[in-house]
N, C-alpha and C positions, 0 to 999 in steps of 0.2 A: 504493500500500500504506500509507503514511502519512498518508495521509489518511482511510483506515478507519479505521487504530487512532485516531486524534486524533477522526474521529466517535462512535468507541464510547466514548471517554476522557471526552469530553465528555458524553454520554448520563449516563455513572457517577456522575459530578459533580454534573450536577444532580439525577440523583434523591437522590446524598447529601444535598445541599442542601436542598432539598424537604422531605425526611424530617427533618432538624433543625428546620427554620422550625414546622414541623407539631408535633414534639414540646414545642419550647418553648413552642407555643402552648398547646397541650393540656395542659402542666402550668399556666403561667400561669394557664388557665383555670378549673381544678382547685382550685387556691388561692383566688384567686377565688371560685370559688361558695363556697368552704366556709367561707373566714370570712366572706363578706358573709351569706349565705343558714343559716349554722349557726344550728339551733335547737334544738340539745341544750343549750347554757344562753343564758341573756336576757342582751341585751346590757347592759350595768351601766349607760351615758347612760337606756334606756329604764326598769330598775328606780327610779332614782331619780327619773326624771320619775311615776315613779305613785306613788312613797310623798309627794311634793313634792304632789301634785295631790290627794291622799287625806289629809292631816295634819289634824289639829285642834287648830285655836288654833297652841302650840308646839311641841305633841306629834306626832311625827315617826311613832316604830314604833308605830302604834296596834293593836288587835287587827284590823282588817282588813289593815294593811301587813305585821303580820308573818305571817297566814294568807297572803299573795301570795308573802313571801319563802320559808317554807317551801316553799309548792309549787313553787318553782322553787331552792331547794337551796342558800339565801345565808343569812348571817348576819349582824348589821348592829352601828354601835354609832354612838353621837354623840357627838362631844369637843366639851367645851368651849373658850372662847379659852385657859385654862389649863389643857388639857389631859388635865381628868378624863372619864372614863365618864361621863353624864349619863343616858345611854338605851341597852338593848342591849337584842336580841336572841339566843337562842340561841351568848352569846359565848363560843368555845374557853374552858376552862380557861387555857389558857398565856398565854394576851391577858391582858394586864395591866390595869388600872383607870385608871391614869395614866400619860402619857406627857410625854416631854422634847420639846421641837422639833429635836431631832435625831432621833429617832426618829419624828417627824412626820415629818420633810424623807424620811426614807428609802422609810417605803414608800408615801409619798406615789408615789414614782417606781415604785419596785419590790414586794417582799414585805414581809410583817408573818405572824413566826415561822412562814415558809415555806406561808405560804395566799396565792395571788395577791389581792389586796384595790385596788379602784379608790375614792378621793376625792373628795366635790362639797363646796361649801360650801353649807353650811343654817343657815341665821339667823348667829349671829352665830361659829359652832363649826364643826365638818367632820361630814360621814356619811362612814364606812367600810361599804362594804360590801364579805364576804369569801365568795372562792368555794372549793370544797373544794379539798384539797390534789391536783396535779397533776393538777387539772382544764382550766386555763390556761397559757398562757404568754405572758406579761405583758411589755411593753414599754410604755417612757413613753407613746408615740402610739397605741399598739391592742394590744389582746388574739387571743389564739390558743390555739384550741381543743388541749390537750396528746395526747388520746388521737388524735384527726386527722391530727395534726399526724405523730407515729408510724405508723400507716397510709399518709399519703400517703408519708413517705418512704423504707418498703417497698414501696410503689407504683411511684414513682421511681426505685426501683432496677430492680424487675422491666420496668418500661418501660426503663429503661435498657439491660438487655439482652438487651431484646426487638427494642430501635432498631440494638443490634449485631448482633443474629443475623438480621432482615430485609435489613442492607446486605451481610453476609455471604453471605445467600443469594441476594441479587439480583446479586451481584458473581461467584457462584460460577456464575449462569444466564446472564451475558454471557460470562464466561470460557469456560463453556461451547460458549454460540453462535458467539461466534470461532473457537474450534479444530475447529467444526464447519465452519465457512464456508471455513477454512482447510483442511481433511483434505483434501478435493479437489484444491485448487491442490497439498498437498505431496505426491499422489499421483502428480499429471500431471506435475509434474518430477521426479519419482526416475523416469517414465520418458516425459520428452518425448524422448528418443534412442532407443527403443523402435519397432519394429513394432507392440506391442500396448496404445500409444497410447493412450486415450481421449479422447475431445475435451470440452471442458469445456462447462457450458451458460455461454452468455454475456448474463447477467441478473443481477438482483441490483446488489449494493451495492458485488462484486467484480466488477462485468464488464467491464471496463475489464483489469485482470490476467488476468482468464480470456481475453481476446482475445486478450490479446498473447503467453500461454504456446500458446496454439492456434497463432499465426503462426509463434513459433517455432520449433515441434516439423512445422510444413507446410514452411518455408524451410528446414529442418535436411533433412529427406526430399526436396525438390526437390534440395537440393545432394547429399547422398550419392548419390541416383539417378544426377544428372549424373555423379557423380564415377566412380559402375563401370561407367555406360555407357562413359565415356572412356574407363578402364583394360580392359574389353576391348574397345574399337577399337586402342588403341594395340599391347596386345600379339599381339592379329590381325595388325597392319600387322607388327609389328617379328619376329614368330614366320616369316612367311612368307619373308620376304627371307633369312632365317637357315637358314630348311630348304634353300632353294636355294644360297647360300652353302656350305653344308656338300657340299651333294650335289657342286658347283661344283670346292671342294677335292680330296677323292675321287677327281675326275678328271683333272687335274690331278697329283694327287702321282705320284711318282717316288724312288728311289733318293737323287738327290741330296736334295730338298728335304722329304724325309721327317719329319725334324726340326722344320722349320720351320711343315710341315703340319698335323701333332701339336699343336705350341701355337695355330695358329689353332682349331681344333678344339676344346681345354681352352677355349678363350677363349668360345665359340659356344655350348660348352654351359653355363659362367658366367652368361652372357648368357640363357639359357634357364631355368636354375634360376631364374634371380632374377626374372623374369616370372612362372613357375609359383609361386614364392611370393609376391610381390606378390598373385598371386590368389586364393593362399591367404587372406592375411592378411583381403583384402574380403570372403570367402565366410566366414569365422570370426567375424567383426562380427555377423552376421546368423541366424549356424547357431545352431539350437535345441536342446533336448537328450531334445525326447520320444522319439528312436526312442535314448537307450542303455538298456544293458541292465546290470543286475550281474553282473562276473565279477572273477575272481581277476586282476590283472594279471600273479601270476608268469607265463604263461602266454606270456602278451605278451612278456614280460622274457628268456626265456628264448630263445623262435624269433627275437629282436633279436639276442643273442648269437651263437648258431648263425650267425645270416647275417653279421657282422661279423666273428666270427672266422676263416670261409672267405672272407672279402674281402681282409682281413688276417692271412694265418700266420703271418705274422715277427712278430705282435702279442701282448702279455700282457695278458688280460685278467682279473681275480680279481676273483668273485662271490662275495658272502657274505650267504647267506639265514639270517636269524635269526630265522623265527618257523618253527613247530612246526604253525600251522593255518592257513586260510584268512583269507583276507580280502578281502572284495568290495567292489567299489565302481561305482555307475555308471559307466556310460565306453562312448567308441567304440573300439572295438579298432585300427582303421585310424589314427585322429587321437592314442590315446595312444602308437603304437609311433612315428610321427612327431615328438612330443615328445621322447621318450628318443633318437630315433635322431641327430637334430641334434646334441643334447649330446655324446653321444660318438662320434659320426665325429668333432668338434670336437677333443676329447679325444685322439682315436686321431693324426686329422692333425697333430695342434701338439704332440705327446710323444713324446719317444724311451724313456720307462722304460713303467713298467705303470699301466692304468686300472685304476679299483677300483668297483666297482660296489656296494650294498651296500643290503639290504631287511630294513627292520624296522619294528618298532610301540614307539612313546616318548608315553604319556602320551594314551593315545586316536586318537592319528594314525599315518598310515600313511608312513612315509617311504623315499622314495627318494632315494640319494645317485650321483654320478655323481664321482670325482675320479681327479687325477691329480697327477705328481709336479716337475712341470716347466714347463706352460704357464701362463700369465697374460693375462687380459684387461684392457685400458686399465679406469682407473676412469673416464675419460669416456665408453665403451662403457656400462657399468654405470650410470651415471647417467642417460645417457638412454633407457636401458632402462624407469627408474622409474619417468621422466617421458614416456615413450610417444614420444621423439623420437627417429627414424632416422636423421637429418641428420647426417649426415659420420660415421655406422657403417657399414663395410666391410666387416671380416675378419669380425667375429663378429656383426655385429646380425643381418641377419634372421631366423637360425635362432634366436637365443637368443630372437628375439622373438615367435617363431610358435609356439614352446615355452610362455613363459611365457601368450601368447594362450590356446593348446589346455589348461596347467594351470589356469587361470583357469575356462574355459568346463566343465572336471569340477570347480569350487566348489574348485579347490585354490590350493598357494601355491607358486611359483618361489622360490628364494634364492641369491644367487652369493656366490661370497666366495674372495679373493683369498688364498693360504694360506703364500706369499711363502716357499718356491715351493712352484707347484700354483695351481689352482683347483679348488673343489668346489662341483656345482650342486644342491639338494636340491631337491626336490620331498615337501609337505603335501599329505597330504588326510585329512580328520575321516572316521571309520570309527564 
């Protein structure tokens, strides 16, 4: 499995990668062409090499050099070594006539009264020539196109996140394809302990996981097989000896040892219960729930009582129904009166005051309570009730636990709780 994600992780990466290397190219290149290749204005080395190749005698802006500069949108002037105007062209108003060598030095480098302006020397003075205002962007070593320059880096942004919303979407199409490759695998284990199983194909990038969830869920199924083939061989073998056993006793008993008879007998048919429910418990693993039906459980609840309390007269038992109408719920009539009926034989056996029985609806749920005023069950019983271990529960596990089984199997909820004194078992179910 980690080694998928670490292939797909790696997949992400480098087309992250990629897709940078790419963008920076693309911009680099972009730049590139536009100021090497810009011909929306001439480059100033080239202006000046054609007024330098066109002059006459000492005459620099002649009438054909300044007809070239016009068409192409410069202004020009020529300082003397002292600093005066000697020759202009079309020179701004604001440009001054004469200059300081500090005001040389300046925009030698940079601007002269905010017109980017590039510098050659010509004869023994300087050419300036000046291009319109925020048409350039002027650095000592090269010029840059200013309106371009603004496009490309709205450009720049827009590729910017364009390059987010491509890794975006490619991150959201792997994310994708993962929990697509994944849906499977996490389908086949919410029911590799299932009957209805599917087996995975084993191809792919996961087939290696999909073998081994297949093996699984076939070793899971070979072992539970084995396991209620056992359990009924075992309780075959141990059923039979027990019938004859009893019959054995029977014959046997007499006057004197009537007594004595009596309790092997209680013991025989202990012995009996707890195999018939062991087989329960296997056959409830497995039971399905397409043949219930919806009915009212009062119905249930009621012919439980009837039969409990002609088992028990000496018994008190107090039923209080608190709802006014129906309430249905899937169920098997046989498997929920089992439910209830564990609990309070439970109840009846281990209390000398009265059980209480009590049906109502709290908050969308249908619940049934079952208490009494006197018994308690070990919290070590309870605990491994939760944790689905039998192991050294006697007095109260397997009923409590065929109970909470069958609650389970109608989509409900068991709850025990120890009420010091009393225990009370309730039983959920969403209506």
């Amino acid at each position: 499995m980690l080694n998928y994600f670490f292939k797909r992780l790696k997949k992400i990466i480098c087309f992250i990668l990629i897709l940078i290397i790419l963008m920076v190219i693309t911009i680099f290149g972009i730049f590139y062409a536009s100021f090497k290749y810009s011909s929306e204005y001439k480059n100033p080395s080239h202006v000046y090499e054609y007024i330098k190749n066109n002059k006459i005698h000492n005459i620099y802006l002649t009438k054909d050099n300044c007809k070239f500069l016009k068409q192409n949108d410069i202004w020009a002037v020529r300082i003397n070594k002292s600093g005066n105007v000697v020759e202009n062209y079309n020179k701004p108003r604001e440009v001054k006539y004469n200059f300081e060598i500090t005001d040389v030095a300046k925009f030698t480098r940079y601007y002269l009264n905010d017109y980017p302006v590039f510098t050659f020397i010509a004869g023994d003075g300087l050419m300036v020539l000046g291009y319109p205002k925020n048409s350039l962007d002027k650095l000592p070593s090269n010029y840059y196109n200013y309106e371009k320059i603004k496009s490309y880096i709205f450009i720049l942004i827009i590729g910017f996140f364009a390059f987010l919303a491509v890794i975006y979407l490619f991150y959201i199409y792997e994310i994708k394809k993962i929990f697509k490759s994944l849906d499977p695998l996490q389908k086949s284990i919410n029911k590799i302990f299932d009957e209805d199983y599917i087996f995975l194909e084993e191809k792919g990038e996961l087939e290696n996981i999909s073998r081994t969830i297949n093996e699984a869920n076939s070793n899971f199924l070979k072992l539970k097989n084995s396991q209620s083939s056992w359990l009924r061989g075992i309780s075959h073998d141990i059923r039979t000896p027990l019938t004859k056993l009893s019959w054995g006793l029977e014959d046997i008993k007499n006057s004197e040892n009537s007594k004595e008879i009596d309790k092997m007998n209680k013991e025989i048919l202990k012995i009996s219960r707890l195999i018939e429910d062991l087989n329960l418990t296997k056959s409830l693993e497995t039971l399905g729930t397409n043949n219930f039906t919806e009915k009212d459980p009062i119905y249930t609840i009621r012919k439980l009582l009837v039969t409990k309390l002609n088992e028990n007269p000496s018994k008190e038992i107090v039923f209080t129904n608190k709802l006014n109408r129906n309430a249905k719920i899937k169920m098997d009539e046989h498997l929920f009166y089992r439910m209830l009926e564990n609990i309070l034989e439970n109840s009846i056996k281990y209390s000398t005051e009265k059980t209480f029985i009590t049906y109502e609806i709290l908050n969308h749920k249908l619940i049934i309570s079952i208490r009494d005023e006197i018994g308690v069950i070990p919290e070590n019983v309870i605990r491994r009730l939760h944790e689905e271990n039998l192991s050294e529960v006697k007095t109260h596990g397997m009923g409590l636990f065929i109970s909470k089984q069958i609650c389970k199997l109608h989509c409900g909820k068991m709850e025990i709780k120890n009420l010091y004194p009393g225990v009370e078992v309730v039983f959920l179910f969403t209506i």
